[in-house]
C-alpha positions as CSV (number, residue, x, y, z in Angstrom):
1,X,-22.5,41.6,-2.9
2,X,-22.0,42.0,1.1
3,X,-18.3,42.1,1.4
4,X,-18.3,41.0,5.1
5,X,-20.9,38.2,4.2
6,X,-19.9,34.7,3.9
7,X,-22.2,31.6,3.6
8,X,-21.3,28.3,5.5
9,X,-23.9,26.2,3.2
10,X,-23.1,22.4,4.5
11,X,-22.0,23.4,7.7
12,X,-21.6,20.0,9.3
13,X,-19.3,20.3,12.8
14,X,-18.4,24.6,12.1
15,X,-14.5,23.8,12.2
16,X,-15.6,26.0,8.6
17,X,-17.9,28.6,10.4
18,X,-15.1,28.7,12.9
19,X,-12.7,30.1,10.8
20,X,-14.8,32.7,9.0
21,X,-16.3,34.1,12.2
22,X,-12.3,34.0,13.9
23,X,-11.6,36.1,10.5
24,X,-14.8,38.6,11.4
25,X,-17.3,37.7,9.1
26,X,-20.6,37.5,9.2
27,X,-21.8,33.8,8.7
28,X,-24.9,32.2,7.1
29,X,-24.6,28.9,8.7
30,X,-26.5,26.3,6.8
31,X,-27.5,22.7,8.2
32,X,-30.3,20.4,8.8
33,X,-28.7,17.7,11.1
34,X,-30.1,18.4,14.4
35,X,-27.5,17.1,16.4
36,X,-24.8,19.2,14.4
37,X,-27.2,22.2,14.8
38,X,-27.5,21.6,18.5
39,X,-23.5,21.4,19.0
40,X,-23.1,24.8,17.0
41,X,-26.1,26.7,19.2
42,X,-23.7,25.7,22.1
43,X,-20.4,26.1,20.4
44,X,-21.4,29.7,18.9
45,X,-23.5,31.1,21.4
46,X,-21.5,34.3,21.9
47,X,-21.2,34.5,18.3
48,X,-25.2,33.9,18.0
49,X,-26.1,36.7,20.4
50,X,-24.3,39.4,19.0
51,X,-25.4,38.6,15.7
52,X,-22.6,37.8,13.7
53,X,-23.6,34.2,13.1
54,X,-27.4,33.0,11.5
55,X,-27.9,29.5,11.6
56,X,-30.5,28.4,9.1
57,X,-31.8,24.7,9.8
58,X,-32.9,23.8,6.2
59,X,-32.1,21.5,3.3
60,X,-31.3,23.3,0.0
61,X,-33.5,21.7,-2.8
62,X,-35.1,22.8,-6.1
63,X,-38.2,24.1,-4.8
64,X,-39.7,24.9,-1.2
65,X,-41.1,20.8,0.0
66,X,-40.6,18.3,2.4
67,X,-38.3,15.6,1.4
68,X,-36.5,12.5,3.0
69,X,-33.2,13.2,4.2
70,X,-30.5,10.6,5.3
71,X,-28.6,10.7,8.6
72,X,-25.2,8.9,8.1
73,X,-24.5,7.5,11.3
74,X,-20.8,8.3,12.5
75,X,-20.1,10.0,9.5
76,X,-21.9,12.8,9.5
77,X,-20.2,14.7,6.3
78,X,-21.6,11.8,4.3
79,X,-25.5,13.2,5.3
80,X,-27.1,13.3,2.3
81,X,-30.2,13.1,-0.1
82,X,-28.6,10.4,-1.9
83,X,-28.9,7.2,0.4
84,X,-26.1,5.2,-1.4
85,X,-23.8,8.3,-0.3
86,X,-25.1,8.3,3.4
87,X,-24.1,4.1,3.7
88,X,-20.9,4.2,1.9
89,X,-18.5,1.8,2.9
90,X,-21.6,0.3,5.1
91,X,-21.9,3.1,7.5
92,X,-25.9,3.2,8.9
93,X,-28.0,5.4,8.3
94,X,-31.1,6.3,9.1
95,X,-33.6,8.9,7.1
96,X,-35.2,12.4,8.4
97,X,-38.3,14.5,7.0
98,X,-36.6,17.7,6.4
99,X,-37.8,21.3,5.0
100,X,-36.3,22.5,1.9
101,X,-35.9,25.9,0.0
102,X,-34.2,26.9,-2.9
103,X,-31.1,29.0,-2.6
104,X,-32.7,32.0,-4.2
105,X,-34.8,32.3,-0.9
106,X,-31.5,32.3,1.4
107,X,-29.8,35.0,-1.1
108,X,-32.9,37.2,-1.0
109,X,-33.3,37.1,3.2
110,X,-29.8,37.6,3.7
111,X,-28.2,39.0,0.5
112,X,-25.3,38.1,-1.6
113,X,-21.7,37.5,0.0
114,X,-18.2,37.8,-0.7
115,X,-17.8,33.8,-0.4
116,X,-20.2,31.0,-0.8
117,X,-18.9,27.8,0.3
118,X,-20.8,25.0,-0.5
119,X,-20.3,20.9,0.7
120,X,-23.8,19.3,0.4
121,X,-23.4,15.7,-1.0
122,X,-24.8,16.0,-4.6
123,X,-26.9,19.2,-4.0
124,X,-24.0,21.8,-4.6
125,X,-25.7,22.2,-8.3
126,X,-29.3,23.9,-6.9
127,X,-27.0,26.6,-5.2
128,X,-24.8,27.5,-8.1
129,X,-28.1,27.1,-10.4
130,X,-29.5,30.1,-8.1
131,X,-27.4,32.7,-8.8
132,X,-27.6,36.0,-10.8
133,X,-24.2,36.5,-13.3
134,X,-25.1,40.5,-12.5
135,X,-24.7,40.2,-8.5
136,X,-22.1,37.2,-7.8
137,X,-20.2,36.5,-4.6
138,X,-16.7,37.2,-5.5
139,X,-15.3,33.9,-4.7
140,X,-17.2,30.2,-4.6
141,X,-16.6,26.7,-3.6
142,X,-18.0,23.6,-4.5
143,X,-16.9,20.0,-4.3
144,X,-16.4,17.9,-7.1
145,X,-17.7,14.6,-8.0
146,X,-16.6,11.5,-9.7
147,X,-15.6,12.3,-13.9
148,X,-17.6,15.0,-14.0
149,X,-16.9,18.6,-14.8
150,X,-20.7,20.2,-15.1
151,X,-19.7,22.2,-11.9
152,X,-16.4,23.8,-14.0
153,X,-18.9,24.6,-17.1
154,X,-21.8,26.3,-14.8
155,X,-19.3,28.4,-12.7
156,X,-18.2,29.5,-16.2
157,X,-21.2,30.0,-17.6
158,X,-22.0,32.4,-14.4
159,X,-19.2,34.6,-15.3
160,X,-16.6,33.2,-13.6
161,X,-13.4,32.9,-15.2
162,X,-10.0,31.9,-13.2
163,X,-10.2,28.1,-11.1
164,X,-8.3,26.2,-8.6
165,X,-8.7,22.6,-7.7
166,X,-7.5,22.2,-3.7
167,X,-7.3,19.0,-2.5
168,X,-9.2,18.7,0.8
169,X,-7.4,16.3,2.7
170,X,-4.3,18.7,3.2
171,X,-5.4,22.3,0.7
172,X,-2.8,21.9,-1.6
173,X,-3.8,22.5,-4.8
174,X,-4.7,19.6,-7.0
175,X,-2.7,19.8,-10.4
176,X,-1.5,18.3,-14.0
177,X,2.2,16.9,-13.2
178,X,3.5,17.5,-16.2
179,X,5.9,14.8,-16.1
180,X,3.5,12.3,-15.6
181,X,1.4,13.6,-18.4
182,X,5.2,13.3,-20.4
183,X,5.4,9.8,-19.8
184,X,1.7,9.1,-20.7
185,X,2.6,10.4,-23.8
186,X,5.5,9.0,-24.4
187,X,4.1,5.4,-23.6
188,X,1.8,6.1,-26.7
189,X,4.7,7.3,-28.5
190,X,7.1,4.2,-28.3
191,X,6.1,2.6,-31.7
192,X,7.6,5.2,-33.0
193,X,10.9,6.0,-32.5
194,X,11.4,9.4,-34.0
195,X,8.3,10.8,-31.9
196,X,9.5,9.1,-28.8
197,X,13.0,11.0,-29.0
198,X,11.3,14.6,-29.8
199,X,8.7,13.9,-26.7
200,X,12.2,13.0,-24.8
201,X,13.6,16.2,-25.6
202,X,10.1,17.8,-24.7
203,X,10.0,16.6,-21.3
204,X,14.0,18.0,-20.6
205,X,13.2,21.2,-21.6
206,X,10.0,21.5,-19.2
207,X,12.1,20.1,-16.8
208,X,14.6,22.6,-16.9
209,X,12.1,25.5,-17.4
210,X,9.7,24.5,-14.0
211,X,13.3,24.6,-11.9
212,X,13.7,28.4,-13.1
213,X,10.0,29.5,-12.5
214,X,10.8,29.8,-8.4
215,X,8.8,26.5,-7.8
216,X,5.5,27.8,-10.0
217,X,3.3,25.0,-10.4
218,X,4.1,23.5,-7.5
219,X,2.5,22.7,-4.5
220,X,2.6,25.6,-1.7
221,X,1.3,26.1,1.6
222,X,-1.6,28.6,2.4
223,X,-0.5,31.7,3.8
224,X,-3.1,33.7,5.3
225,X,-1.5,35.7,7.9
226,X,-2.8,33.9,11.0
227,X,-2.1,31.2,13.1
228,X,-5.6,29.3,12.4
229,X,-4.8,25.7,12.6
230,X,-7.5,23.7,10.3
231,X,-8.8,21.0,11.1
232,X,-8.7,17.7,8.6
233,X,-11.7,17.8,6.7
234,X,-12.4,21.1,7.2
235,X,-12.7,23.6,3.3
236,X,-9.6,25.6,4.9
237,X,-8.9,28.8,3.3
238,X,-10.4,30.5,0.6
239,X,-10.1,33.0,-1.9
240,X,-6.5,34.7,-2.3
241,X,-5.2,32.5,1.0
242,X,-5.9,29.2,-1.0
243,X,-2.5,27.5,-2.1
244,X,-1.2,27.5,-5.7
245,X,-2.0,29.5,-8.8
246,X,-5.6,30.5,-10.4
247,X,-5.9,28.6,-13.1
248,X,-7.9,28.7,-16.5
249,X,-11.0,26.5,-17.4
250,X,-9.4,24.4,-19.8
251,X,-6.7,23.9,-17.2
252,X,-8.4,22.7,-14.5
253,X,-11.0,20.6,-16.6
254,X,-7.9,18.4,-17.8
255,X,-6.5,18.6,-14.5
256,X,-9.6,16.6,-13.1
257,X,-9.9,14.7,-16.1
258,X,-6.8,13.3,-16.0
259,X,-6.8,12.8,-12.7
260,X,-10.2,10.7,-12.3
261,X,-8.7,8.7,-15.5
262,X,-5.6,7.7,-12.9
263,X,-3.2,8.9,-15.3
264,X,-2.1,11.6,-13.2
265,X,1.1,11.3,-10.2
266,X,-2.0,11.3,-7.7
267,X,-3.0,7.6,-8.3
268,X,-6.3,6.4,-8.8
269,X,-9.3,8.2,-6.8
270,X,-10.4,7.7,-3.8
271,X,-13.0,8.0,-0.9
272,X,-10.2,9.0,1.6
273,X,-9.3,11.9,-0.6
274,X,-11.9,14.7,-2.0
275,X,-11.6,18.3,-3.6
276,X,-13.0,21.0,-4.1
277,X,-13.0,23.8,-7.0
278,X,-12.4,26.8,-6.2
279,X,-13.3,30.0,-8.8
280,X,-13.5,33.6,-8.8
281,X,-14.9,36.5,-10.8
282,X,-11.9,38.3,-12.8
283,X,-12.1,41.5,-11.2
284,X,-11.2,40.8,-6.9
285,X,-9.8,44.4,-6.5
286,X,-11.2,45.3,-3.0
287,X,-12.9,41.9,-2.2
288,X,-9.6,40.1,-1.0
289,X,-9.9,38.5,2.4
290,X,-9.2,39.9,5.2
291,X,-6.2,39.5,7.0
């Protein structure tokens, strides 16, 4: 692992790229839109020449091919393999030969880094699928999808073992209320009156026991140390600098489910509001961010 290495993978307009170089990074930029690739040559050229930033025009895939590729006109964060995600919401689109490789090949040119972030619509899996549990970047992103929590098992299954769901839209973290999930239950429980009064009780005593835990479990700003301003829509920060608290497996897998069920204080989901899980290996001593 490189510990001044991070991978951009889904690179779209660099507000992410941006940040990590601003941070002094080195940046594996990843993207096969040509016009996004055209505005980061002229956007990063400084950057480019000195060799802190690679840009790698490629699609990641399963296995080295050419494959059809679809251009989401207006929307470019919506480019994908998938054409159903490229016209969502009846945006055009418009399809591109591109050149794929798996993610292996990328790790082996460039090496390992402290942080892979990765926001490829759908194709997330083949760069988590590449990676070797005895050489793992220290901290990884990916974005979640629909009821699904296969991205929470393979991340686990890798050898990573604390999580944090961050909502994109403003990088707060994404978590149970457990009041709501109170009154879920307790909506069950009404037939029986007994059970309803003990799961009345339950909910004062949590209520009294979150106001004494100094806000834990409750949504707090990123602080990172800088005065970066992100951009909506960009990943935002990562690692230690991402708001709230790491969080077990089990936690975050009912977090999400209960979320995508609309049982949660969030609502229902939506296509205006996305996330991302966040997970790191257990031991970070060393790797933190730098400030």
């Amino acid at each position: 692992m490189i510990s001044d290495l991070i991978y951009d993978v889904g690179m779209n307009n660099g507000d992410d790229t941006a940040y990590y170089l601003y941070r002094g990074y080195r940046v594996v930029a990843v993207e096969v839109d040509p016009a996004l690739l055209g505005q980061a040559r002229d956007r990063f050229a400084p950057e480019i020449r000195r060799g802190q930033l690679e840009l790698v025009s490629v699609a990641i895939g399963p296995r080295r091919e050419t494959a059809q590729f679809w251009i989401c006109e207006g929307k470019s964060e919506w480019n994908s393999f998938d054409r159903q995600v490229a016209s969502r919401e009846g945006h055009a689109c418009h399809a591109l030969e591109v050149h794929c490789r798996p993610f292996r090949d990328l790790l082996g040119q460039y090496g390992v880094p402290v942080y892979l972030k990765v926001d490829i619509e759908g194709h997330d899996r083949y760069c988590v699928a590449d990676l070797d549990p005895s050489d793992l970047p220290t901290y990884v992103s990916v974005e979640m999808w629909g009821t699904t929590i296969e991205p929470l098992f393979k991340l686990r299954e890798l050898g990573y073992s604390r999580f944090k769901l961050i909502t994109q839209n403003d990088h707060s973290e994404l978590f149970i209320d457990p009041f709501s999930v109170d009154e879920f239950v307790k909506r069950r429980l009404r037939p029986y009156p007994r059970l309803y009064k003990l799961a009345a009780r339950g909910e004062h005593i949590r209520r009294l026991a979150s106001s004494s835990l100094n806000g834990q479990g409750t949504h707090r700003s990123p602080t990172n140390g800088s005065d970066w301003k992100f951009a909506f829509g960009s990943s935002g920060p990562f690692g230690e600098e991402t708001a709230g608290t790491w969080r077990t497996f089990d936690d975050v897998a009912l977090t999400w489910l209960t979320y995508q069920r609309g049982q949660s204080r969030y609502g229902p989901p939506s296509l205006d509001v996305w996330h991302d899980v966040h997970a790191r290996t257990e031991s970070t001593r060393g790797h933190e961010p730098r400030a």
